[in-house]
C-alpha positions, 0 to 999 in steps of 0.5 A: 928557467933562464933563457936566451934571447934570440934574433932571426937571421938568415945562413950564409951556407959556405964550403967550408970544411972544418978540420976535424974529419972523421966517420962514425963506424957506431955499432950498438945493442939495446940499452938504458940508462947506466948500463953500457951495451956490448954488441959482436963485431958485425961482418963487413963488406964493401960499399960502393958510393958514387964511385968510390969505395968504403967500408960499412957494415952489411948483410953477411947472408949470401941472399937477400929479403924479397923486394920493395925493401921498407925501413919504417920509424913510427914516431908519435908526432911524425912517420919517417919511411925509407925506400930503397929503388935499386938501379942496378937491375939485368933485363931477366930481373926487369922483365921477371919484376912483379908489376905490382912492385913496378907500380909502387916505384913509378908512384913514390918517384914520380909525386913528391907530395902523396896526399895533404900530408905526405911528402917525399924529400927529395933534396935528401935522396942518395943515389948510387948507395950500396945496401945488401947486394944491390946498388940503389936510390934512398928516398925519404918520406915522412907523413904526421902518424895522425895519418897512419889510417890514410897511409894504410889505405894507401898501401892496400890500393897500391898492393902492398899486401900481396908482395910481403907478410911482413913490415920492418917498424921501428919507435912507439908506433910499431907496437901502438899500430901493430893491430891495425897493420894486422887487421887492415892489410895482414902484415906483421910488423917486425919491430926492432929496437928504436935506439939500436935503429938509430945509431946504426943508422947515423953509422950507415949515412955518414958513411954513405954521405961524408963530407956532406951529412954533418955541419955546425953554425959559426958565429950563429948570432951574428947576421953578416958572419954566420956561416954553415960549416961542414964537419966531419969526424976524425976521432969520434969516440966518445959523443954524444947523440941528442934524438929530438922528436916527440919526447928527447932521448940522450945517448952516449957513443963511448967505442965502435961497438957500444952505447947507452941512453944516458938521459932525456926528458919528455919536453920536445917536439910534441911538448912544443906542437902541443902548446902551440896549438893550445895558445895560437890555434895553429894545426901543424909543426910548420904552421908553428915555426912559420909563426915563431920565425915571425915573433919575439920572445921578448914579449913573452920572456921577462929580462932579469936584471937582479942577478947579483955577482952574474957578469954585467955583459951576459945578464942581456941574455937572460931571460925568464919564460913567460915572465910577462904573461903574468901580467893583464895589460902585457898579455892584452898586447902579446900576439899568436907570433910572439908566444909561438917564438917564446914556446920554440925558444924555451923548448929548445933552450931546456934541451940544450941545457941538459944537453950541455950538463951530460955533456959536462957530466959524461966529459965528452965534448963532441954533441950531434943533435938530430930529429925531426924537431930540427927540420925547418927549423933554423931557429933551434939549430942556431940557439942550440949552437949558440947556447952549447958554445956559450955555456961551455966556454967555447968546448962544445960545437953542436953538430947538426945532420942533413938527414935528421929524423931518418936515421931510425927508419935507415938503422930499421932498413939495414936490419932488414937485410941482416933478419931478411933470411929469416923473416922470410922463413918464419 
C-alpha cells in the first residue's frame, strides 16, 4: 500500500470561521449497505442553549424517564458513557430527590479520574443543554471495555441497582455484556441501534454546540502556517460520516431523514492497538500514540522511486509500509517509536484511502471523521487532512469534531427520552 510520510508538528488553534456554516438536522433509521433508510419526521421542541434558543428534535411524550438519565456506547476497544446533571431542579424536587441519586452526582462531579482507567472529560462538558424537559449539564466519561467487570462494581457499591431496571446500551458491547449486567446488578439493557445512535447524536451536538463542534486543518504540513479552523454546515446534504473506533463504519447523509452504511473496513483502532501492543510491548492506546509522536516512519516504510509516468514532485510521498523490515540489518536498528509511528500512519492512511474513494464514488465532497481512534491523536487528523486534500485535488476537507467518540452514547441518550414512557411500563 502506498503511503505518506508524515512530520509532526504542533497546531496554531486560531478563530477562524470558515465561511460554510451550517447544522445537521440528521434524522436516520437502521440501515446496511445499499439500502437507504426512511424514518417519519420526528416532533420538535425547543432547546434552549446558553441562552439562546433553537430547534432540534425531543421527546414528544409530556413525561419523562425516572432519573439519572444514562447514554451508554459499549464499544470493543473502549466505553463512552454520557451523563446528564439537571440544573434547573425547584427545592420540592431537591428536597424529594433519592440520596442515592444525590451520591451518584457528587461522585461523577467531583473526580475526573475513577479508578486507573476511567476518566471523566471534562474539557467537553456542555452545560446549559436542553434535553427532555429539563435543562442540565452533559458530562462524558469514557473507560477501556476491558474494564466493564470493575464499571459494574462500581455501580452496584454507588447504588445503581436500586434506582432502574433497566439501562439504555448502544455498540457490540450491549449484547456481549448483556448477561453480566443481568446477573451482577439486575438490570437489562435496552439496546438501540448503533448507527442510529450515531448519527442523531452528531445531530443533537452540533445543534447544541455550533460554531464550536466541528473544524478542519489548514495547510496541516506546514509547521509555521497550520492552523485549526472552525467549520460549520451551511448545506450539508449530502456527506459523509467516517465512524473510527475498533473497526470502521462508513455512511452516507443524503437528506434530513435518511442514511446509509455504505462501506467500511475492520482495520481501525483495534487493528492499531493490537499490533502495537504485538511490536512494542505497549499496554494502552495513548502509551502508543505517545511513542508514535516520537518515532519516524521512514525507518520502517520504504520510499519508492521506480514509479514510472508518476509526477517527479509527489513521488517524495510515497512510500510503502513496512518495506524495510524485510531486511536484517534495517530491523536491527528500527525502535519501538519508529514501528508504532509506521503502525499509526498505515492504519490511518488505509482509512482516508477508502474514505477518499466513497467519497469519489457516492459525489459527495463533504467528510466528517469521528471516534475515538481520533482522540489525542493529532497525528491521523493531520494525515487525514492532508491526504483527503491532496488525493482529491483540493475537493475534499476532512472535517473533525470536539466530542468525537460520544455521539453514539448522546443518540443512545436521547433515545432514552423518546422510549422513556414505555421502558418504564414494560
Amino acid at each position: 500500500m502506498m503511503l505518506f510520510s508524515y512530520q509532526i508538528m504542533p497546531v496554531e488553534d486560531k478563530s477562524v470561521i470558515d465561511e460554510n456554516v451550517a447544522k445537521i438536522p440528521v434524522n436516520s433509521n437502521q440501515a446496511t449497505n445499499g439500502d437507504i433508510k426512511s424514518v417519519p419526521p420526528r416532533s420538535k421542541s425547543t432547546m434552549e442553549v446558553n441562552g439562546s434558543t433553537c430547534t432540534g428534535h425531543q421527546n414528544s411524550h409530556d413525561s419523562t424517564p425516572p432519573m439519572p438519565w444514562f447514554g451508554m456506547d459499549i464499544g470493543g476497544t473502549l466505553t463512552k458513557l454520557v451523563y446528564f446533571e439537571p440544573t434547573d431542579l425547584s427545592e420540592a424536587e431537591e428536597e424529594s430527590e433519592v440520596e442515592t441519586i444525590k451520591n451518584i452526582r457528587r461522585y461523577l462531579k467531583s473526580n475526573s479520574a475513577y479508578g486507573d482507567t476511567g476518566h471523566r472529560d471534562a474539557h467537553l462538558q456542555m452545560e446549559k443543554v436542553r434535553v427532555g424537559n429539563r435543562t442540565g449539564t452533559l458530562h462524558f466519561i469514557r473507560f477501556p471495555t476491558s474494564e466493564m467487570p470493575q464499571f459494574l462494581e462500581l455501580s452496584k457499591s454507588k447504588g445503581m441497582a436500586t434506582l432502574a431496571s433497566t439501562i439504555c446500551a448502544t455498540g457490540g458491547g450491549a449484547y456481549k455484556f448483556e448477561e453480566e449486567f443481568q446477573r451482577e446488578m439486575n438490570l437489562t439493557l435496552h439496546k438501540f441501534d448503533e448507527l442510529d445512535c450515531l448519527i442523531r447524536g452528531i445531530e443533537y451536538i452540533e445543534d447544541n454546540n455550533n460554531y464550536n463542534e466541528c473544524y478542519y486543518f489548514l495547510n496541516p504540513r506546514n509547521e509555521e502556517t497550520c492552523e485549526k479552523v472552525t467549520y460549520d454546515f451551511s448545506n450539508p446534504y449530502p456527506f459523509l460520516v467516517v465512524n473510527i473506533g475498533s473497526g470502521v463504519s462508513i455512511l452516507a447523509a443524503y437528506g434530513p431523514e435518511s442514511y446509509r452504511r455504505v462501506s467500511g473496513t475492520s482495520l481501525g483502532g483495534g487493528t492499531f492497538l493490537g499490533l502495537s501492543c504485538l511490536l512494542t510491548g505497549c499496554k494502552t492506546f495513548e502509551e502508543a500514540i505517545e511513542l508514535a509522536a516520537k518515532g519516524n516512519n521512514e525507518n520502517v516504510d520504504k520510499l519508492d522511486t521506480h514509479l514510472g509516468s508518476w509526477p517527479q514532485n509527489e513521488i517524495s510521498e510515497i512510500y510503502w509500509n513496512f518495506g524495510h523490515m524485510n531486511s536484517a540489518e534495517k530491523r536491527a536498528k528500527v525502535s519501538r517509536e519508529d514501528l508504532a509511528c509506521a503502525t499509526l500512519i498505515t492504519i490511518t492512511n488505509n482509512i482516508g484511502s477508502i474514505a477518499r474513494m466513497v467519497a469519489a464514488n457516492q459525489k459527495i465532497e463533504k467528510v466528517l471523521f469521528v471516534g475515538n481512534f481520533l482522540r489525542v491523536n493529532p497525528i491521523s487528523m493531520k494525515l487525514l487532512s492532508h491526504a483527503m486534500e491532496f488525493w482529491s485535488g483540493g475537493q475534499l476537507k476532512a472535517i473533525f469534531l470536539e466530542h468525537e467518540g460520544y455521539f453514539g452514547a448522546v443518540g443512545c441518550m436521547l433515545e432514552l427520552m423518546r422510549t422513556g414512557d414505555t421502558m418504564a411500563s414494560s
